[in-house]
N, C-alpha and C positions, 0 to 999 in steps of 0.2 A: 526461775531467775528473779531476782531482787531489785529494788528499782532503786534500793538505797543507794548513796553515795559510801566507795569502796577506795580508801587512801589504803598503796600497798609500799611497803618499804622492806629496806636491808636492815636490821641490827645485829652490828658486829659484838654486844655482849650477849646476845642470845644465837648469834652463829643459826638465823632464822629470817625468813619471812614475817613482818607481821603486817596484817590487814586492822584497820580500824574504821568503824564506820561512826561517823560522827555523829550523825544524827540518833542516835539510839546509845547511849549513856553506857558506857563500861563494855562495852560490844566491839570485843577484837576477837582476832584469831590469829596463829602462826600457821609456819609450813616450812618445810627442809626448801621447796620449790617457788615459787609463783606463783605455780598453778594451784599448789594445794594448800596456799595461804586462801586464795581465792575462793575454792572449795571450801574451805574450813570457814570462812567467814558467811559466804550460803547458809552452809548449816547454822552457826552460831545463831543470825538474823533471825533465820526460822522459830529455835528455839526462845531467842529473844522476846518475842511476837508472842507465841502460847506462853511464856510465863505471866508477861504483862497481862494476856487476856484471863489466865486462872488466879491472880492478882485484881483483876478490877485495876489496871490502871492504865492511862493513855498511852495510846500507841503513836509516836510524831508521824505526821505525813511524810512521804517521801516528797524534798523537793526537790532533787536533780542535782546539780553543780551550785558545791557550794562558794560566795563569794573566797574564804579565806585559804581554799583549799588550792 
């Protein structure tokens, strides 16, 4: 489980779930469901995280609830 911040919504031109997570730059995921935007976004995170790290670059802290969200 991820401690990032996980905004999940409806888009009616993708007829999808998608999850965005803010704090980590260009890091979404879809899902036909909820649950497996949710899912899809775990993983994406995960993946996020090892690229940064085989990259050399910084990974943002997780802060919790963001003001704008």
């Amino acid at each position: 489980m991820t401690k990032y911040e996980i905004i999940i919504f409806w888009s009616d031109e993708d007829k999808s779930f998608i999850a965005e997570v803010p704090e980590l730059p260009g890091c979404m995921a879809d899902g036909k469901t909820y649950k497996k935007a949710l899912s899809n976004a775990e993983i994406i995170i995960n993946e996020w995280i090892e690229t940064a790290k085989e990259l050399g670059r910084e990974i943002p802290r997780a802060k919790g609830r963001l003001m704008f969200a």
